[in-house]
DSSP file (Angstrom, degrees, kcal/mol; ACC not computed):
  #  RESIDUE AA STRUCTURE BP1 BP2  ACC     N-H-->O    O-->H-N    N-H-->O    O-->H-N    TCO  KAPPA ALPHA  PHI   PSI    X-CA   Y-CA   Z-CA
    1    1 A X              0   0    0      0, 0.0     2,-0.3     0, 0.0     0, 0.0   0.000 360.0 360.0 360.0 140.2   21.3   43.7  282.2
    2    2 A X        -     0   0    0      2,-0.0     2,-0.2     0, 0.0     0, 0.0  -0.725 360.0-172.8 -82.7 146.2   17.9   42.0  281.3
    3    3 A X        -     0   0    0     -2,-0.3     2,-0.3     2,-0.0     0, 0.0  -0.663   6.1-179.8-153.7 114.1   15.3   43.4  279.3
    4    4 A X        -     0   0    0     -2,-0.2    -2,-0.0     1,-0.0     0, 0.0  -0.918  30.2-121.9-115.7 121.7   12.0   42.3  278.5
    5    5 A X        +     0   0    0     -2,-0.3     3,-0.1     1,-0.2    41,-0.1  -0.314  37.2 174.2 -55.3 127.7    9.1   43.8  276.3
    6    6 A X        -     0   0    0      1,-0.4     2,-0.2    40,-0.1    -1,-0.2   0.734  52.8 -31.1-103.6 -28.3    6.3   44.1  278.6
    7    7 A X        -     0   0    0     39,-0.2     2,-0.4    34,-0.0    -1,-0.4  -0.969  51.8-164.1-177.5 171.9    3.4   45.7  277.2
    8    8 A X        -     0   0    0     -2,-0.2    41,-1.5    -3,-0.1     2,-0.4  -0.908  30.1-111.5-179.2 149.3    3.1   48.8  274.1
    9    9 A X  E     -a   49   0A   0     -2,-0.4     2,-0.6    39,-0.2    41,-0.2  -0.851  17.0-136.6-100.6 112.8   -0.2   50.8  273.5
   10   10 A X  E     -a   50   0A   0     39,-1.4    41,-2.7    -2,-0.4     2,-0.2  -0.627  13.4-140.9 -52.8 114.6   -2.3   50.7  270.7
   11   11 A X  E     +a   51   0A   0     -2,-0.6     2,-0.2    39,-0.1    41,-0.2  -0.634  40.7 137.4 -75.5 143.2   -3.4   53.7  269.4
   12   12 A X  E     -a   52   0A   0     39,-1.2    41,-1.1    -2,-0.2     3,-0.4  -0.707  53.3-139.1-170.8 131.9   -7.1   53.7  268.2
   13   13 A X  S    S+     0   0    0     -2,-0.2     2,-0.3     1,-0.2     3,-0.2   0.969 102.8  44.2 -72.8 -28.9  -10.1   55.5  268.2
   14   14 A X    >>  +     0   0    0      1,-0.2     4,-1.7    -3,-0.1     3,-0.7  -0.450  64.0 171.2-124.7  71.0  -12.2   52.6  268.9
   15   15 A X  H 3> S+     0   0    0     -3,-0.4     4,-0.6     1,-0.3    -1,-0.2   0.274  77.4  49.3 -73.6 -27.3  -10.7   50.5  271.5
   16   16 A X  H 3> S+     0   0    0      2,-0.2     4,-1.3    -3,-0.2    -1,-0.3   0.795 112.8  46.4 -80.6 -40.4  -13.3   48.1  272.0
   17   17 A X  H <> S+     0   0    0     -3,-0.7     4,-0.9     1,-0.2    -2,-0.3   0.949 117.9  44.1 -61.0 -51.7  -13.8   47.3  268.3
   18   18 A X  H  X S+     0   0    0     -4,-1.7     4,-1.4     1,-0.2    -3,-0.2   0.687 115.9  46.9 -79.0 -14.9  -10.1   47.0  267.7
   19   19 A X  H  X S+     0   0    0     -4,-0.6     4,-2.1     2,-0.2    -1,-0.2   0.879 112.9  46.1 -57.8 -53.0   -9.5   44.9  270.9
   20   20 A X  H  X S+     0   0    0     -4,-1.3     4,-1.4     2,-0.2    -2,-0.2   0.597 110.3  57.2 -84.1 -23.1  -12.2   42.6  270.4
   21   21 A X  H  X S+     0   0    0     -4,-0.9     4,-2.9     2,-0.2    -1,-0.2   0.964 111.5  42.5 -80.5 -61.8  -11.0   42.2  266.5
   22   22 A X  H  X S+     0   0    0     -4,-1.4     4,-1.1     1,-0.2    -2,-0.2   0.922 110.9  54.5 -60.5 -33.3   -7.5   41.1  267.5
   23   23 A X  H  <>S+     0   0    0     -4,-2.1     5,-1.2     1,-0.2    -1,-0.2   0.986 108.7  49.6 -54.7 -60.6   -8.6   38.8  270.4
   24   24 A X  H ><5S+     0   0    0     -4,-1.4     3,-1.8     2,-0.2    -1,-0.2   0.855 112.5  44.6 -68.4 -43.4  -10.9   36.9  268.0
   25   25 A X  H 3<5S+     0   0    0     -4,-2.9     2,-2.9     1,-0.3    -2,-0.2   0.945 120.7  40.4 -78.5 -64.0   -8.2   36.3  265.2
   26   26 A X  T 3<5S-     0   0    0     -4,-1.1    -1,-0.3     1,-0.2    -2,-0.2   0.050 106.8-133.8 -70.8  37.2   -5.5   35.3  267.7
   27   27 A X  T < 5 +     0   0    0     -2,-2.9     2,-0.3    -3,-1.8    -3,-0.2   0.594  52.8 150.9  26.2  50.9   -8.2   33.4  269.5
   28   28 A X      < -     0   0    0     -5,-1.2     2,-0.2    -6,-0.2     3,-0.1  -0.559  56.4 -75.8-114.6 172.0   -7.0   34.9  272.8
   29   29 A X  S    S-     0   0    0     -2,-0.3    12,-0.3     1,-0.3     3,-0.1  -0.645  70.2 -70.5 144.2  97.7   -9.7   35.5  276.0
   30   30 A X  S    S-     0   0    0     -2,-0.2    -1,-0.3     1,-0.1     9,-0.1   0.528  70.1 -97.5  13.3 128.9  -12.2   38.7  275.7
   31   31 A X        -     0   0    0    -15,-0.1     2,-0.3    -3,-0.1     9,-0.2  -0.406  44.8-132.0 -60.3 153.8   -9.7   41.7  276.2
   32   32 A X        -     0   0    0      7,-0.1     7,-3.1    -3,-0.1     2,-0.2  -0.837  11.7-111.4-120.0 157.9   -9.8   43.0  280.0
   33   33 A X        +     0   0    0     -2,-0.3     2,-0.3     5,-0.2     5,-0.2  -0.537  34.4 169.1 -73.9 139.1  -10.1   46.6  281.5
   34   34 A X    >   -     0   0    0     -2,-0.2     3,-3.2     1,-0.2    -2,-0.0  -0.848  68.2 -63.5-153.4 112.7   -6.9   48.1  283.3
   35   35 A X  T 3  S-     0   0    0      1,-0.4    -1,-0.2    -2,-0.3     0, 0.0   0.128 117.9  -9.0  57.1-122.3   -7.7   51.6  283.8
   36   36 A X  T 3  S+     0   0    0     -3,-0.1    16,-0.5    15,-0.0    -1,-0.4   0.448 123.3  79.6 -84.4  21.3   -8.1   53.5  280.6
   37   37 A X    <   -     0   0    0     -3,-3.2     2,-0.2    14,-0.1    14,-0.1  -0.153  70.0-134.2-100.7-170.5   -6.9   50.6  278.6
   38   38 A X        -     0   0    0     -5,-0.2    12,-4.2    -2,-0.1    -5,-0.2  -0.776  31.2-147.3-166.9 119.6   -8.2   47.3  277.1
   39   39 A X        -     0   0    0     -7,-3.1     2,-0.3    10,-0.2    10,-0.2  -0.368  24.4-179.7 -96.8 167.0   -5.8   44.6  277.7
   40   40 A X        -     0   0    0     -9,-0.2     8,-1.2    -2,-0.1     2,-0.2  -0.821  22.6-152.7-162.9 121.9   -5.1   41.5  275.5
   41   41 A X  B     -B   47   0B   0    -12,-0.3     2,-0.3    -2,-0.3     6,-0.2  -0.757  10.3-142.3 -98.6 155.2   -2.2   39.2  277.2
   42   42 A X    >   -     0   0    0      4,-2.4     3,-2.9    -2,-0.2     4,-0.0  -0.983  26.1-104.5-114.0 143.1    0.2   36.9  275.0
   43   43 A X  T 3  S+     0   0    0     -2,-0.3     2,-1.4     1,-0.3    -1,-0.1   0.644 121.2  52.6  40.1-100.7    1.6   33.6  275.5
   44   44 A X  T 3  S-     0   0    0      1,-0.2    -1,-0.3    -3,-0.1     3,-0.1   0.101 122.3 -99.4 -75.9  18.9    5.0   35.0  276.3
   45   45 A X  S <  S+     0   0    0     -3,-2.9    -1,-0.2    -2,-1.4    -2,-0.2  -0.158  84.7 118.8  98.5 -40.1    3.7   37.6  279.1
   46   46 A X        -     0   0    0     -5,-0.1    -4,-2.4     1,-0.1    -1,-0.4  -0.022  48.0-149.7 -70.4-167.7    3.5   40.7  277.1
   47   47 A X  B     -B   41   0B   0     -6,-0.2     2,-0.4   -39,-0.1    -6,-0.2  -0.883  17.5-143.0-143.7-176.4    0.5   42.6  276.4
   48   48 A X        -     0   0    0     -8,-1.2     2,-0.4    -2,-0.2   -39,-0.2  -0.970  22.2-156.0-133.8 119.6   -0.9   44.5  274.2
   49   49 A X  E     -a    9   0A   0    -41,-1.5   -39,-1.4    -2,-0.4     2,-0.5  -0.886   7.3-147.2-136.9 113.1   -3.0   47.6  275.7
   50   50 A X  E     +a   10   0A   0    -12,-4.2     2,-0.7    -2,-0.4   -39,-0.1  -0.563  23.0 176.3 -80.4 108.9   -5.6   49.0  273.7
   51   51 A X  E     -a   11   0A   0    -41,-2.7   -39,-1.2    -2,-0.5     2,-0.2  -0.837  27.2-131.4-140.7 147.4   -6.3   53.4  274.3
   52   52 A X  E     -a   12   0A   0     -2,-0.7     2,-0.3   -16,-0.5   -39,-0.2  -0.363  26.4-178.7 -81.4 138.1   -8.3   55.1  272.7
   53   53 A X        -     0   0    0    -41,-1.1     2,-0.3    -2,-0.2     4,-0.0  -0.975  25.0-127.7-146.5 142.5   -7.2   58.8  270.9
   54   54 A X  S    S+     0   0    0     -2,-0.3     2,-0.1     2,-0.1   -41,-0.0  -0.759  78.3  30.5 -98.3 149.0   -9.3   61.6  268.8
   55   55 A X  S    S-     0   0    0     -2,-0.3    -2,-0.1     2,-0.0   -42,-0.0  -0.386 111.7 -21.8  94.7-175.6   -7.6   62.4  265.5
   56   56 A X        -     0   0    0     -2,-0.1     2,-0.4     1,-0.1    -2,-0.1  -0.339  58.9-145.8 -84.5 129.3   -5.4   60.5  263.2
   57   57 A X        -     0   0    0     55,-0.2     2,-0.5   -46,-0.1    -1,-0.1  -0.880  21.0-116.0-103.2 145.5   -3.5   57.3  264.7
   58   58 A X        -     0   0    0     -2,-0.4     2,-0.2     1,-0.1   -47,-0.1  -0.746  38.4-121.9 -71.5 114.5    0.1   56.4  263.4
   59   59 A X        -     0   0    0     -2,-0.5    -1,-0.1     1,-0.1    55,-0.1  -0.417  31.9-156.9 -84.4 139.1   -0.4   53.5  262.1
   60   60 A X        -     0   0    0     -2,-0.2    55,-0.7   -49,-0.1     2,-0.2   0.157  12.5-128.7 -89.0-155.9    1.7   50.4  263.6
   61   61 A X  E     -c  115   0C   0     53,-0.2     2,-0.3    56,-0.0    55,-0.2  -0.720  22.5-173.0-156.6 124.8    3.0   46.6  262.4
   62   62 A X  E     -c  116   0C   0     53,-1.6    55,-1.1    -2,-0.2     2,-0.3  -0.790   4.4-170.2-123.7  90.2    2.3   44.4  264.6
   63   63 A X  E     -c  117   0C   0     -2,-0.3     2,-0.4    53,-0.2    55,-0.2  -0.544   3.1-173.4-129.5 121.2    3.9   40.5  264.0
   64   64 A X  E     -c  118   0C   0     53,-2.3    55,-1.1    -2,-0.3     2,-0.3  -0.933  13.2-144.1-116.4 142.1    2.6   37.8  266.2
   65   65 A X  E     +c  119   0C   0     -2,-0.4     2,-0.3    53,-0.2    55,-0.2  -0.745  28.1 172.8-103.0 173.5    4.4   34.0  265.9
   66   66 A X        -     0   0    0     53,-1.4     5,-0.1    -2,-0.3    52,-0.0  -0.993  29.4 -86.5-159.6 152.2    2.3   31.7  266.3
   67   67 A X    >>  -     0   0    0     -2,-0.3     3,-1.2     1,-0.1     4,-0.8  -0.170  38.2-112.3 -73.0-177.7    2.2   27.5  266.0
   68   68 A X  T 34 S+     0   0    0      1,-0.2    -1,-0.1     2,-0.2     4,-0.1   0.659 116.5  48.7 -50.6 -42.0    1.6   25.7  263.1
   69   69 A X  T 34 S+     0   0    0      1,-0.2    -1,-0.2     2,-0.1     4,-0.1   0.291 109.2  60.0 -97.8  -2.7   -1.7   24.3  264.1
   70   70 A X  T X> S+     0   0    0     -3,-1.2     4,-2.1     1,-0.1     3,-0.6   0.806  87.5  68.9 -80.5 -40.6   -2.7   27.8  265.1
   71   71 A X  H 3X S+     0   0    0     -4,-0.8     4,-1.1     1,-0.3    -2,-0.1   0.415  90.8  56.0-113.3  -3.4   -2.4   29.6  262.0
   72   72 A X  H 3> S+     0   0    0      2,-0.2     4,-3.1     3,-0.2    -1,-0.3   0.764 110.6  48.1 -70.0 -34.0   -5.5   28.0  259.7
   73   73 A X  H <> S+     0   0    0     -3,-0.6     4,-1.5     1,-0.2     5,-0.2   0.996 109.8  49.9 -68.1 -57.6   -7.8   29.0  262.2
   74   74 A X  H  X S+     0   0    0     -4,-2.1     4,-1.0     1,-0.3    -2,-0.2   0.822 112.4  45.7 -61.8 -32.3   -6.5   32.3  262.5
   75   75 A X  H >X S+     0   0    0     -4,-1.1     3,-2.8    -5,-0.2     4,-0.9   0.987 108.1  61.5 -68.3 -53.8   -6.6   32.9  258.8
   76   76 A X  H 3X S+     0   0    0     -4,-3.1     4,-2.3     1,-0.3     3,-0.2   0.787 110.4  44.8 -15.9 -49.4  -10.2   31.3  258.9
   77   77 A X  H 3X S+     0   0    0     -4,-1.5     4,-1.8     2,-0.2    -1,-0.3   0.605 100.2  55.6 -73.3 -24.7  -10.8   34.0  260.9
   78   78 A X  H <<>S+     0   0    0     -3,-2.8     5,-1.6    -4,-1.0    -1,-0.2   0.517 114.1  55.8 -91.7 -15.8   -9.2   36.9  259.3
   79   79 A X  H ><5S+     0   0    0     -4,-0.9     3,-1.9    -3,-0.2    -2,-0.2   0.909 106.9  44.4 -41.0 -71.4  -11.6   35.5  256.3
   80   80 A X  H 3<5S+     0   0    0     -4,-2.3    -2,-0.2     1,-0.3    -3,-0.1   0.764 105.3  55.0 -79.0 -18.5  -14.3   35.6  257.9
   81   81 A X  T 3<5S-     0   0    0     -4,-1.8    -1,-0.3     2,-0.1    -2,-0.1   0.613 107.3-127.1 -61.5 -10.5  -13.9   39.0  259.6
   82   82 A X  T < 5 +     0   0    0     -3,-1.9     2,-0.4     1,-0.2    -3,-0.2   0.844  51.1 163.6  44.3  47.1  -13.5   40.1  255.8
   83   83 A X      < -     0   0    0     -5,-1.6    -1,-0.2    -6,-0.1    27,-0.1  -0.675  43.0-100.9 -85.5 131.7  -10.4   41.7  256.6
   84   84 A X        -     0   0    0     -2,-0.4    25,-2.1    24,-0.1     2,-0.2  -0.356  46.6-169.6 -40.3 119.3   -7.7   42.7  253.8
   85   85 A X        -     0   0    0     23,-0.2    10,-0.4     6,-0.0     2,-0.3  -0.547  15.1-179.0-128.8 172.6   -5.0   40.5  253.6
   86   86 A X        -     0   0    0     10,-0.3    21,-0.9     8,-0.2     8,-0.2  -0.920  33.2-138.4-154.7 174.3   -1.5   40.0  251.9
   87   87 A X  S    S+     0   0    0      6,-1.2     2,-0.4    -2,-0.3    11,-0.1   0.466  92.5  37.2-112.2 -24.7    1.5   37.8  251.5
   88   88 A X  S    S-     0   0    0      5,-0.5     3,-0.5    19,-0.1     5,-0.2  -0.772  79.2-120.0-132.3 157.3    4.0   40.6  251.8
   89   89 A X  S    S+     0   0    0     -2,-0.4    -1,-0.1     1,-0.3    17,-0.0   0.702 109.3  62.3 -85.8  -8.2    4.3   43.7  253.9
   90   90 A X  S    S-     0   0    0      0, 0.0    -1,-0.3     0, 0.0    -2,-0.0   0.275 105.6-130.3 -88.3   8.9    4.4   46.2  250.9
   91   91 A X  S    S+     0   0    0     -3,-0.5    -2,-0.1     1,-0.1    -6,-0.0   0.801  70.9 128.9  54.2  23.2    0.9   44.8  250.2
   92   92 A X        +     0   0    0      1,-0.1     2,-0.3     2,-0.0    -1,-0.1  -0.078  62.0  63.0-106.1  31.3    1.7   44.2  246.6
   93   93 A X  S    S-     0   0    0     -5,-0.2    -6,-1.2    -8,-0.1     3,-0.5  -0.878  78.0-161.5-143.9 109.1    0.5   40.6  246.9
   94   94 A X        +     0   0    0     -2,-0.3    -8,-0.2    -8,-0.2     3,-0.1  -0.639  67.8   5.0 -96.7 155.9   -3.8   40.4  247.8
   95   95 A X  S    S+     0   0    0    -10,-0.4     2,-0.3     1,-0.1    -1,-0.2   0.525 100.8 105.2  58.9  35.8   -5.3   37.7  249.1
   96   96 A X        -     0   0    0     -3,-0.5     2,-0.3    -8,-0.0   -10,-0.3  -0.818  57.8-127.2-150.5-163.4   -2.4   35.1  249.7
   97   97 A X        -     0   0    0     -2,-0.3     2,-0.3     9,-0.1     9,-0.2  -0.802  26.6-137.8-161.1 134.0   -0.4   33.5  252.3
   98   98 A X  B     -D  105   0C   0      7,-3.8     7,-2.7    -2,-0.3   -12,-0.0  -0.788   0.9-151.2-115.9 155.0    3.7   33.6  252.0
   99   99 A X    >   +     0   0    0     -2,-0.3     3,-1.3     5,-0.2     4,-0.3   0.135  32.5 163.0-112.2  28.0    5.7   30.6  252.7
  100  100 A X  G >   +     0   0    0      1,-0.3     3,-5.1     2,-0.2     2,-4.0   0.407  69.4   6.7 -39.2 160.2    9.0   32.4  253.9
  101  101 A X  G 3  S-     0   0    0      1,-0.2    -1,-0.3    24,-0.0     3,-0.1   0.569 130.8 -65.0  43.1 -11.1   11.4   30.2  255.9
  102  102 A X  G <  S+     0   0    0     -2,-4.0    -1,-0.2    -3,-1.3    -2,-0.2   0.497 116.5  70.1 101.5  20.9    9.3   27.1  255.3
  103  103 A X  S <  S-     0   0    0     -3,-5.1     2,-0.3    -4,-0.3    18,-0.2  -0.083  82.3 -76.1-106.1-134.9    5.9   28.2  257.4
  104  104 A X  E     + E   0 120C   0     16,-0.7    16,-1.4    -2,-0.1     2,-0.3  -0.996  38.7 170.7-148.5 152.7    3.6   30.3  256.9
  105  105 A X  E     +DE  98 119C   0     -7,-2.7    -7,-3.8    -2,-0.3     2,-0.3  -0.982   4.2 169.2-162.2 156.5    2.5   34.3  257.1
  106  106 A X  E     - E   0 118C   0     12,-2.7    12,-2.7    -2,-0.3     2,-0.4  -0.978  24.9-127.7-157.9 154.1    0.2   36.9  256.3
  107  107 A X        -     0   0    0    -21,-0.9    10,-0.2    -2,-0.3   -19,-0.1  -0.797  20.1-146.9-133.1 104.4   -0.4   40.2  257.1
  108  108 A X        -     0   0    0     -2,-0.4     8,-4.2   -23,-0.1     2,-0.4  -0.244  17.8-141.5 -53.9 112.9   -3.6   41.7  258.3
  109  109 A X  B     -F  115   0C   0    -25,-2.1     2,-0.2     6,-0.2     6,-0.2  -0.811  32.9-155.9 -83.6 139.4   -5.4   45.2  257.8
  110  110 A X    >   -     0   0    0      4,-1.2     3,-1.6    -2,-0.4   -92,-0.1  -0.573  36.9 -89.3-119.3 141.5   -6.8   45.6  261.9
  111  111 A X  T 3  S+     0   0    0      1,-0.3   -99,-0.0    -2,-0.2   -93,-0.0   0.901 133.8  44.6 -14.4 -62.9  -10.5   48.3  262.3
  112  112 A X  T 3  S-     0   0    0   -101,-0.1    -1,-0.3     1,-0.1   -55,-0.2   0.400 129.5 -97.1 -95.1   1.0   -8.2   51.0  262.7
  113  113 A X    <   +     0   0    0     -3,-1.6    -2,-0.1     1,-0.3   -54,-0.1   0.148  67.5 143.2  11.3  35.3   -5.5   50.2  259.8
  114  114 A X        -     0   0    0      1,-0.1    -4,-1.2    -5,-0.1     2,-1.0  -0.279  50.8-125.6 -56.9 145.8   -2.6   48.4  261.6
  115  115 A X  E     -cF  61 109C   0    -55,-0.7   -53,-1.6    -6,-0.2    -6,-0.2  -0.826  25.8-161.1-107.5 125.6   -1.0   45.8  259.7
  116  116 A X  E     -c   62   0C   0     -8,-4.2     2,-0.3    -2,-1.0   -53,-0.2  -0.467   1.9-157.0 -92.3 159.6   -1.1   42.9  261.7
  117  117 A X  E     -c   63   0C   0    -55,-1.1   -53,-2.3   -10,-0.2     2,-0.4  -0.985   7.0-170.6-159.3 120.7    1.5   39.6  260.9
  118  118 A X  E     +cE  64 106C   0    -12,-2.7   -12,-2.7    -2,-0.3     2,-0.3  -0.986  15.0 179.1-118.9 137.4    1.0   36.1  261.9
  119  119 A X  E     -cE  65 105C   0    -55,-1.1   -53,-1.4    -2,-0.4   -14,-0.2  -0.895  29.8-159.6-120.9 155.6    4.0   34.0  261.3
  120  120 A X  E    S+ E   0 104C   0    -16,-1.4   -16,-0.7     1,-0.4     2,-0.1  -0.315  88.9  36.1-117.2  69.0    4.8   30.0  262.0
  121  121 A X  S    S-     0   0    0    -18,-0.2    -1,-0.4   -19,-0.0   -18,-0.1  -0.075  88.4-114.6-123.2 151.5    8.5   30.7  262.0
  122  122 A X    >   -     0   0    0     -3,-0.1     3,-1.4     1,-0.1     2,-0.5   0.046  54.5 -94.8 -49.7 159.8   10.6   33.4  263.1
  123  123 A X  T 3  S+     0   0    0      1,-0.2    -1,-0.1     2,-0.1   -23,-0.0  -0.735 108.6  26.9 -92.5 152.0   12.1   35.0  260.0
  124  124 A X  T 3  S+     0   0    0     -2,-0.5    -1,-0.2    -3,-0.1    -2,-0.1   0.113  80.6 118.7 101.6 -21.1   15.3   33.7  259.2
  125  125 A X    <         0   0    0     -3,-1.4    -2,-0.1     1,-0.3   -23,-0.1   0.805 360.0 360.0 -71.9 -34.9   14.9   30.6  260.7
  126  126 A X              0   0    0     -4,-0.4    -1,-0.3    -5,-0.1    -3,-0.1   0.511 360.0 360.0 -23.4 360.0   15.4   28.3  257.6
């Protein structure tokens, strides 16, 4: 049997603010409407589908890889949005950049308070 991630919902109250926030740091193409959603495609086919819910969202982890030559702009960006950052996923490290496996990562507080992960290698890969 095959099986392939296709898409997973974002929970959010504010689907256009949080859409529009991840598109810009992964520098991906204005999210698009599909139905009640807001869409944001990756690289590798999945998506990521933004819908909007009243009351408290369960907050996710979301880990994006990304290349090498990607991942200064996208922290640039995660600067300049003045978003909370980390080196580590318990958040007991502010305002740095880990070098696990011999890249680079961080992990990203999102509008709604997902923690978002850009990596330049998969973990383990060392």
């Amino acid at each position: 049997m095959s099986a392939e991630l296709n898409h997973t919902i974002v929970w959010c109250r504010d689907k256009a603010r949080s859409a529009n926030f991840l598109a810009n740091i992964l520098d991906r193409p204005a999210p698009t409407p599909f139905s009640h959603f807001l869409v944001i495609g990756l690289d590798n086919g999945v998506s990521l589908d933004f819908m909007e819910k009243e009351g408290d969202v369960a907050l996710q982890h979301y880990a994006f890889l990304v290349g090498e030559s990607d991942f200064d702009g996208a922290f640039a960006r995660i600067r300049a949005e003045k978003a909370n950052y980390w080196a580590d996923p318990a958040r007991s490290r502010p305002n740095e950049i880990n070098h696990n496996d011999g890249g680079c990562g961080v992990y990203f507080e999102g509008p709604e308070g997902h923690l978002f992960e850009i990596i330049t290698r998969p973990y383990g890969s060392a």
